[in-house]
LUMVOLUM-409702 format. One line per 2 residues: number of its first residue (from 1); their letters; for each residue z, y, x of N, C-alpha, C. Coordinates in steps of 0.05 Angstrom, whole numbers, plus 5000, padded with zeros to 4 digits. Layout:
% residues N
NUM = a = Z,Y,X,Z,Y,X,Z,Y,X ~ ...
//
This chain:
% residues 263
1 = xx = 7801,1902,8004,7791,1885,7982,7810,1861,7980 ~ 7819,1844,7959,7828,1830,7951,7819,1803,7948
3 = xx = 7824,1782,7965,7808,1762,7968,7828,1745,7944 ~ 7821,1734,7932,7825,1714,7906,7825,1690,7913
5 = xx = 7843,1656,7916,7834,1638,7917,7836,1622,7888 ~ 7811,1612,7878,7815,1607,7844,7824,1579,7849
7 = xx = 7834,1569,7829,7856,1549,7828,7830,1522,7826 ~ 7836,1497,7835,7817,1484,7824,7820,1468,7795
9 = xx = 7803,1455,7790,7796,1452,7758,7813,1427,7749 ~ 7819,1426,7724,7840,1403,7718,7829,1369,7717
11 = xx = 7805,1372,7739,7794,1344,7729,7799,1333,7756 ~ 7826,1338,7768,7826,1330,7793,7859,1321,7790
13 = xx = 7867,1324,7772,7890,1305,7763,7898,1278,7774 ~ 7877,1262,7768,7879,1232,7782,7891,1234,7809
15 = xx = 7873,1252,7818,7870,1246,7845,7899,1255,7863 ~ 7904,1272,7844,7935,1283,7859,7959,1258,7846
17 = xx = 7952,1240,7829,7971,1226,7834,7968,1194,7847 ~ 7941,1198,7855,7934,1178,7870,7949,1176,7898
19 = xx = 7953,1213,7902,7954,1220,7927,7986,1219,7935 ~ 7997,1226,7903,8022,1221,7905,8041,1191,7903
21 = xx = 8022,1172,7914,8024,1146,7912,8029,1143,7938 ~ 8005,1142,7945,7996,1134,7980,8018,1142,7999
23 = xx = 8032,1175,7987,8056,1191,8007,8088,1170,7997 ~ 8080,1153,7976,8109,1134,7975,8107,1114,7986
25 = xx = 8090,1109,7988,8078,1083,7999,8085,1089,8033 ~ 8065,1111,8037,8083,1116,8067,8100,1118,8077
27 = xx = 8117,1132,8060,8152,1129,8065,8165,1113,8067 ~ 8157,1093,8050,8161,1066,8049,8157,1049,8075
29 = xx = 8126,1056,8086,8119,1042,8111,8137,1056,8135 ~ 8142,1081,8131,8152,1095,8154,8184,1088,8154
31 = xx = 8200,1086,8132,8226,1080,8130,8222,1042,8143 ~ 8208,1028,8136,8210,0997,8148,8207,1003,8178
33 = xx = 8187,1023,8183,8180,1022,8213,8203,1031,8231 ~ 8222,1050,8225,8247,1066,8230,8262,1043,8232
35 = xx = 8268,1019,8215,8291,1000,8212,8294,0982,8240 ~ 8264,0969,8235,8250,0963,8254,8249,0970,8295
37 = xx = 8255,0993,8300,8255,1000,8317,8285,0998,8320 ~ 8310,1007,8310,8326,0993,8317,8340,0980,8321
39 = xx = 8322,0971,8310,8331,0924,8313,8321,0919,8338 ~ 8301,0929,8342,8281,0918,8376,8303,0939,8390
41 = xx = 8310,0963,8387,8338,0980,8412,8360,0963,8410 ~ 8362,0958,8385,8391,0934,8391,8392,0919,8410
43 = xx = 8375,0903,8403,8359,0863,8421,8358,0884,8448 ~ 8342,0899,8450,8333,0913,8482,8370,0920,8498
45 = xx = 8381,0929,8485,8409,0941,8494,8422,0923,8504 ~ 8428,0894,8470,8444,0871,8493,8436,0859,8511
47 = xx = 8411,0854,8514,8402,0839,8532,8405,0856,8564 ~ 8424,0823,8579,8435,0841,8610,8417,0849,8621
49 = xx = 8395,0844,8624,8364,0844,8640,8367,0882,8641 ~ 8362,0884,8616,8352,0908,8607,8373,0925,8601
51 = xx = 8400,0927,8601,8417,0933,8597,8427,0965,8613 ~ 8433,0980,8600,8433,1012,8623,8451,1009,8637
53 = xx = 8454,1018,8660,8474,1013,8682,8497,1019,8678 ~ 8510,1014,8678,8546,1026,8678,8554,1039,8702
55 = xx = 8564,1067,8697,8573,1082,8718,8592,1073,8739 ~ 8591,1073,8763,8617,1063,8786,8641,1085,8776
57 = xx = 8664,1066,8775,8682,1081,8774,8687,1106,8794 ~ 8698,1133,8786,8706,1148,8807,8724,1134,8832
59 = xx = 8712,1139,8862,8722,1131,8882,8753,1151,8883 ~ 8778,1128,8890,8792,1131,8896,8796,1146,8928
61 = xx = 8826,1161,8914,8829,1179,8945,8840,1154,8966 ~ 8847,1170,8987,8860,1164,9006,8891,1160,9008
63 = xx = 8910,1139,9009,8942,1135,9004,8944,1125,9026 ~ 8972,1146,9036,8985,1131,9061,9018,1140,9056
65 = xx = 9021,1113,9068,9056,1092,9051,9061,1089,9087 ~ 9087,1094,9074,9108,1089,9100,9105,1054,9101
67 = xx = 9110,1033,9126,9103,1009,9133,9135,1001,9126 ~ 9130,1008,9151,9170,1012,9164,9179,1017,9173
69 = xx = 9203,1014,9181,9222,1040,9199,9243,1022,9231 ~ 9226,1024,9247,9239,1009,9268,9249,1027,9281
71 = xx = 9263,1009,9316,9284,1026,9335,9245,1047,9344 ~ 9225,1030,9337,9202,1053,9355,9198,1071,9343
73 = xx = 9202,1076,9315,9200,1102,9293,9188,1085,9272 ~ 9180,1104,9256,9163,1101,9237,9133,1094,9230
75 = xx = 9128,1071,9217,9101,1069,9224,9083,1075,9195 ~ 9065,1088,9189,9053,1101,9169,9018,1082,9171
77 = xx = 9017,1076,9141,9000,1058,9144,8977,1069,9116 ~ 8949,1071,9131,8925,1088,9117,8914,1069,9107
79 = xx = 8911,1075,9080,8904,1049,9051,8880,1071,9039 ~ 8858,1059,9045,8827,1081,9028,8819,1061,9015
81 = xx = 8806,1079,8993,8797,1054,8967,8765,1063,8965 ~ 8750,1047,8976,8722,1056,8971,8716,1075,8995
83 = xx = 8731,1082,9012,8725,1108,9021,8716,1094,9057 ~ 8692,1109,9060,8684,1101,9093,8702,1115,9114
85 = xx = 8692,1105,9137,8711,1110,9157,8703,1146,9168 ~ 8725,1154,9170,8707,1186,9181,8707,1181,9207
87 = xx = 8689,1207,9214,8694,1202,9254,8725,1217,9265 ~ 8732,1228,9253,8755,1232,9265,8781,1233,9249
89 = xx = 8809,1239,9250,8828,1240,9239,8848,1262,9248 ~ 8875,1275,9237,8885,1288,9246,8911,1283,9223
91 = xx = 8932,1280,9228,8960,1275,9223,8981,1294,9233 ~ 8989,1306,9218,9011,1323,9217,9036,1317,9206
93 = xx = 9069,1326,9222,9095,1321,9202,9109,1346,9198 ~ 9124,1354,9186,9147,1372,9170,9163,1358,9176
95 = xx = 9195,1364,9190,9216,1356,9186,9230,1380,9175 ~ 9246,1369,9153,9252,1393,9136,9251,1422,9135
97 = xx = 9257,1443,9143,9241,1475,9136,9235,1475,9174 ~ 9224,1462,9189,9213,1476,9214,9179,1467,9216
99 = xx = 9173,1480,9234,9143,1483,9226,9123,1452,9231 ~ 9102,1448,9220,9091,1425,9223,9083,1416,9252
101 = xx = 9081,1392,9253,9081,1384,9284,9050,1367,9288 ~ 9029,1373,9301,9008,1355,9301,9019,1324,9315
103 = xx = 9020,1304,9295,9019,1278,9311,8994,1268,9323 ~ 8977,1266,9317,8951,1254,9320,8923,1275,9320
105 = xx = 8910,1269,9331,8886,1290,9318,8865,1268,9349 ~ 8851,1253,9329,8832,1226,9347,8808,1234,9335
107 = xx = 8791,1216,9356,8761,1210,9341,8760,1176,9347 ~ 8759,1162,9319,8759,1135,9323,8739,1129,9331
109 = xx = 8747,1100,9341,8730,1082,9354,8723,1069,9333 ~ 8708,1041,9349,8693,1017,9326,8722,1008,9312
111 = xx = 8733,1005,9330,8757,0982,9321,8778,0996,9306 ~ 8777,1019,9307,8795,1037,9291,8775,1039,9260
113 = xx = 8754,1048,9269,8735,1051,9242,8742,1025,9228 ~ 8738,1002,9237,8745,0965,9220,8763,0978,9206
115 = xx = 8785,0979,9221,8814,0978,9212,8819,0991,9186 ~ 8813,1019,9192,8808,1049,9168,8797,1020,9146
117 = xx = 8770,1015,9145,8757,1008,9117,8766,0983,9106 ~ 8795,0967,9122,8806,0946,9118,8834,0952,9105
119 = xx = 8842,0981,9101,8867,0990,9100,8887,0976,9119 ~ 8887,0974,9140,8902,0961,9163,8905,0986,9180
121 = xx = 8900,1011,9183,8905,1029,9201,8931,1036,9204 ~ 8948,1035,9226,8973,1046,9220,8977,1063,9244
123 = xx = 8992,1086,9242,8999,1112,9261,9025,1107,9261 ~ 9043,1113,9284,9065,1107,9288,9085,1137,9295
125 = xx = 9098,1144,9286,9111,1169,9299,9138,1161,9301 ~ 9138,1163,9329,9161,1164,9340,9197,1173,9337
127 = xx = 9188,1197,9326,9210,1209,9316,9228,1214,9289 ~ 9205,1193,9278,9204,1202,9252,9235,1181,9236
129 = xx = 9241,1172,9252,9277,1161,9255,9298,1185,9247 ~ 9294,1203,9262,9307,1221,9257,9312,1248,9247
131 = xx = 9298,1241,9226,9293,1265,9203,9298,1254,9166 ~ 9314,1270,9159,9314,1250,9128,9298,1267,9122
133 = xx = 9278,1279,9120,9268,1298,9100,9245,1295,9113 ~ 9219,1293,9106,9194,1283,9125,9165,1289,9112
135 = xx = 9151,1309,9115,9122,1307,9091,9107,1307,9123 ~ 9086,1292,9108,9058,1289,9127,9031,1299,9107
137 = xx = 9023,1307,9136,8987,1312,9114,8973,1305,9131 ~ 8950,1278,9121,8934,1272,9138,8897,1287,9125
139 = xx = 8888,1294,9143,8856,1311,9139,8844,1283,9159 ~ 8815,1301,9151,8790,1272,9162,8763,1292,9162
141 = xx = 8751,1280,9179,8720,1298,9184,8707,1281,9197 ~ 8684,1284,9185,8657,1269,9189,8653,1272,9219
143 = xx = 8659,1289,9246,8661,1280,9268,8692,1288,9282 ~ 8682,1294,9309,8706,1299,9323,8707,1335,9320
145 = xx = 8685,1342,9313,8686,1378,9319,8690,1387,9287 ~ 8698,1373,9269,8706,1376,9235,8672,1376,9225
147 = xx = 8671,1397,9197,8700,1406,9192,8720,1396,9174 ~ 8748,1401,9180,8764,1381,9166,8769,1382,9131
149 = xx = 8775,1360,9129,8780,1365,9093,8808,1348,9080 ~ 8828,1361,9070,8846,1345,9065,8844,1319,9050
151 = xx = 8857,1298,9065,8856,1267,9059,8872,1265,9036 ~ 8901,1265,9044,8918,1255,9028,8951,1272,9042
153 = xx = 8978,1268,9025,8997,1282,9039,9020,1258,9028 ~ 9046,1260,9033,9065,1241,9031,9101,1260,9045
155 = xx = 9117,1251,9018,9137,1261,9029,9158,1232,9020 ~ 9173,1231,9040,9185,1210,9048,9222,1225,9057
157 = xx = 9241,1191,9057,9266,1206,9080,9264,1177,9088 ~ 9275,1185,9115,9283,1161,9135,9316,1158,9124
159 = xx = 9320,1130,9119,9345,1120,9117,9364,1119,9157 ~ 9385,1116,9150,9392,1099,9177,9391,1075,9191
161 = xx = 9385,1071,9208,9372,1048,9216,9404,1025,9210 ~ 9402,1004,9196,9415,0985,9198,9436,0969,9228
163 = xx = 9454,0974,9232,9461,0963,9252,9459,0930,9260 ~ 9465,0913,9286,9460,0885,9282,9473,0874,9272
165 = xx = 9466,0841,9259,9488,0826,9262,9516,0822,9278 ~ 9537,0833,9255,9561,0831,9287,9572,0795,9292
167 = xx = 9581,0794,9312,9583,0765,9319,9566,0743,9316 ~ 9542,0741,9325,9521,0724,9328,9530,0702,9342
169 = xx = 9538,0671,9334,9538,0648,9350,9521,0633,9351 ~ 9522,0613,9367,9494,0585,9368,9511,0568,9377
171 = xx = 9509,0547,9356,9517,0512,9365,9498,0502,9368 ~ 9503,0485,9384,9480,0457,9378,9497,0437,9356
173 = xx = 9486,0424,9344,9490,0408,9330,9472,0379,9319 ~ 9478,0356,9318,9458,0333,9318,9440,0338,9292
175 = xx = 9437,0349,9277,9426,0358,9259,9406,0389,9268 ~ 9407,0405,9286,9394,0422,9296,9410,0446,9307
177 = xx = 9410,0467,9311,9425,0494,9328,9431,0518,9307 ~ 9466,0516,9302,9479,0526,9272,9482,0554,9283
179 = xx = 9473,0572,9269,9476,0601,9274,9485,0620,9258 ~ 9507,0629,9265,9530,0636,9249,9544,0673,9253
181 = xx = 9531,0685,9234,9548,0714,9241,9559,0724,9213 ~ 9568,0751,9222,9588,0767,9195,9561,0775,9183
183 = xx = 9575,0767,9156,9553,0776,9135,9556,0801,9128 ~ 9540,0824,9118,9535,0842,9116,9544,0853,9086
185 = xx = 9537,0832,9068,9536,0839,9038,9512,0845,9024 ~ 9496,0873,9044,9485,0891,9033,9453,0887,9039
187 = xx = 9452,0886,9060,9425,0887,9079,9419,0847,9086 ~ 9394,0842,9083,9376,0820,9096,9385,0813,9124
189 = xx = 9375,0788,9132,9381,0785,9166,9348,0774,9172 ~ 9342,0782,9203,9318,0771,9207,9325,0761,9236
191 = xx = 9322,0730,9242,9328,0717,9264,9297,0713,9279 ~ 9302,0712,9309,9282,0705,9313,9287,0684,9335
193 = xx = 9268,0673,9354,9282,0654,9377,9257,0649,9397 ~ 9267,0651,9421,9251,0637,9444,9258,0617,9456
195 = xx = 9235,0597,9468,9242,0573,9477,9242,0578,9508 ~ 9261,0569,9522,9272,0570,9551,9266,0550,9565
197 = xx = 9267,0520,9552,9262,0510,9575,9248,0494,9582 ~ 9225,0505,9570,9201,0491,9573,9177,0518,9586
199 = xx = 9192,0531,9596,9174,0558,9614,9195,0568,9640 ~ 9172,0570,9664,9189,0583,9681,9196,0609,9677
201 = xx = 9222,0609,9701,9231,0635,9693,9214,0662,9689 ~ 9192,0664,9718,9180,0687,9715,9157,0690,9683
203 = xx = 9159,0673,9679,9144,0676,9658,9152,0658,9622 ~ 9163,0676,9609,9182,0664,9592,9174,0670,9561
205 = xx = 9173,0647,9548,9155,0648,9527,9159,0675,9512 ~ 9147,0680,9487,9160,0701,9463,9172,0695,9451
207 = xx = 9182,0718,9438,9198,0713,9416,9187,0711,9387 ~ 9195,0696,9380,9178,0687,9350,9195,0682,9323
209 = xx = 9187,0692,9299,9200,0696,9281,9210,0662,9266 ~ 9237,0664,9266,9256,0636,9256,9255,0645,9232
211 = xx = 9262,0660,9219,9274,0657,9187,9278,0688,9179 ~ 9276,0697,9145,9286,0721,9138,9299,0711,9113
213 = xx = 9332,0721,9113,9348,0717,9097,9352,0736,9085 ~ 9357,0728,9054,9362,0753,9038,9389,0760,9036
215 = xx = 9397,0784,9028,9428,0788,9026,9442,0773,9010 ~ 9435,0764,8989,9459,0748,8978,9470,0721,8989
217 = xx = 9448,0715,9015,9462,0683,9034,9486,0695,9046 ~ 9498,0671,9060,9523,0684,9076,9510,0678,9103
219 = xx = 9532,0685,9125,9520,0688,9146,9517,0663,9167 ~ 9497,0649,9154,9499,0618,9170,9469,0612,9165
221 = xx = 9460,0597,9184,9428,0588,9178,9429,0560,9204 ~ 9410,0539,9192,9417,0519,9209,9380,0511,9220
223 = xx = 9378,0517,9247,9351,0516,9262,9347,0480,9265 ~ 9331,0475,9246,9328,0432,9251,9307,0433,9264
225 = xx = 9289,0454,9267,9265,0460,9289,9268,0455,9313 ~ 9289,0451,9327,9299,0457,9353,9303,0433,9362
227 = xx = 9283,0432,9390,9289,0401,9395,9309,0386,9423 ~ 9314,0362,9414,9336,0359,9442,9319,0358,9464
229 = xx = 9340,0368,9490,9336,0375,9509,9322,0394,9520 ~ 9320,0414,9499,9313,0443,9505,9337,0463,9501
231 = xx = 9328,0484,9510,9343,0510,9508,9331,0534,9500 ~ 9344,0547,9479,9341,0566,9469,9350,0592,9468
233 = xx = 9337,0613,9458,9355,0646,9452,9344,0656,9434 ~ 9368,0667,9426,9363,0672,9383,9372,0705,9386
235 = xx = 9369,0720,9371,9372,0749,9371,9367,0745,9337 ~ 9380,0771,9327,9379,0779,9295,9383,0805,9298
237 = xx = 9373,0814,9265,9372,0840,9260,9371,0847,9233 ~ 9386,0869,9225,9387,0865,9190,9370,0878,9184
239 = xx = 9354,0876,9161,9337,0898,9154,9341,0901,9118 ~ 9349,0931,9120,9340,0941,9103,9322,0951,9077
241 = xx = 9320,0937,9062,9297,0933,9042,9292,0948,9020 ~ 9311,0974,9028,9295,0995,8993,9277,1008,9002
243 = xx = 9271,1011,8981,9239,1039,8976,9247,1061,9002 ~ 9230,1077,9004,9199,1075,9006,9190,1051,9027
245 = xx = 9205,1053,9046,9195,1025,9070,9215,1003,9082 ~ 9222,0981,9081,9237,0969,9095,9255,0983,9128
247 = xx = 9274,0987,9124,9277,0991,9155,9292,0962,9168 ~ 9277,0963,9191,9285,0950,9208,9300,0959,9234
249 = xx = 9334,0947,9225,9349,0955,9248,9350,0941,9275 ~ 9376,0947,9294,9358,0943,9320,9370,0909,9323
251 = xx = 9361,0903,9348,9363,0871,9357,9388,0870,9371 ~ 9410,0850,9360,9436,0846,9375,9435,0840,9404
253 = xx = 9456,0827,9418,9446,0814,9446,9442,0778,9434 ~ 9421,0772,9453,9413,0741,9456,9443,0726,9457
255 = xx = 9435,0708,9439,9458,0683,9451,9441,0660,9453 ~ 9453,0638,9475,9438,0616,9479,9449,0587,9480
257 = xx = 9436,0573,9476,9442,0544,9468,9419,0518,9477 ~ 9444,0501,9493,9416,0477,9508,9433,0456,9485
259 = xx = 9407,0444,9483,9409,0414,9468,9418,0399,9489 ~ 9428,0374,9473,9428,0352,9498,9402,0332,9484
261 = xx = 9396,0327,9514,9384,0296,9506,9379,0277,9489 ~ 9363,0264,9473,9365,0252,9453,9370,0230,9457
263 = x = 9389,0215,9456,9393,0187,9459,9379,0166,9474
//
């Protein structure tokens, strides 16, 4: 059977455009209420209170840079950005095509952990003087039993170590103690000096850094630090200053010099 719905009667006209009033009118209310909201997400957004968090940048890896290059080797120095201390470490080298060599493989301590999250850690390899061709890979694990996960890697060449100042002198002079060698041209000079005679013999002060000269001085530097009626010993050493690390060559022999008396 055919169910029929009959239309309703035309005296209901009004009412459909009464009805078609009220639905503009709402749109009306509904479009203000839309504007409305956001204006209040705007105000809510800038305001810092309420403001959505901003993501932390991605944590940086792990970089380790050659320091420098002394007569003790090489010293390799671990720079982490954001990154905690692991419990252990392990350091490996390549000298050019022979097989990798374990330098290190520790479980740090407190004072090593400081160091790690201060970027102050530095590993020293010994040998690493004498190889121009040099990759390291250092790994890290949350203890001493791993498991390990690669840190970071680094390929480097060792230059030659700088030889000393040749001809190192010491005057005294009434003005302070003139120290005079062949200039190099090329390479820095780094003096240093101990005081003599104000310590006994068995026990004789350190040596402490006088001055670092750049290469374009000549080879003269005048110590007004130095006081009369002491004695001194000065040692130098040139160091080399290109990329990737300063090397520092080795220490000439001491020369020494007594003041006289001051008037």
């Amino acid at each position: 059977m055919e169910v029929l719905i009959p239309k309703p009667p035309r005296r209901d006209a009004p009412f459909k455009a009464r009805r078609a009033a009220f639905g503009a009118r709402a749109k009306v209310r509904l479009a203000a209420l839309v504007v409305a909201l956001v204006a209040v997400s705007a105000t809510v957004w800038g305001c810092a209170a309420l403001r959505a968090p901003v993501a932390p940048p991605p944590t940086e890896t792990v970089t380790l840079s050659v320091e420098r290059v002394t007569e003790q080797g090489l010293f390799l120095r671990i720079v982490p950005a954001q990154t905690p201390a692991p419990g252990a470490l392990r350091l490996e080298r390549v000298c050019g095509e022979s097989p990798a060599t374990p330098l290190y493989e520790l479980t740090l301590n407190a004072t090593q952990r400081d160091a790690w999250e201060r970027g102050a850690l530095e590993l020293r390899d010994p040998r690493g003087i004498g190889c121009p061709d040099l990759r390291y890979t250092l790994a890290v694990a949350p203890g001493s039993e791993g498991p390990w996960e690669l840190a970071t890697g680094l390929e480097t060449s060792s230059r030659e170590l700088p030889p000393p100042p040749a001809n190192l002198q010491a005057e005294a002079t009434p003005a302070g103690v003139r120290l005079r060698w062949e200039p190099s041209g090329g390479w820095g000079v780094r003096l240093m000096r101990r005081n003599l005679a104000s310590n006994a013999p068995e026990s004789p002060a350190s040596w402490e850094p006088l001055a670092a000269i750049e290469p374009p001085t000549g080879g003269t530097y005048l110590d007004r630090n130095a006081r009369p009626g002491e004695a001194y010993a000065y040692i130098a050493q040139h160091v080399d200053a290109a990329r990737p690390a300063p090397h520092l060559g080795a220490f000439g022999s001491p020369v020494y010099v007594a003041l006289p008396p001051a008037p």
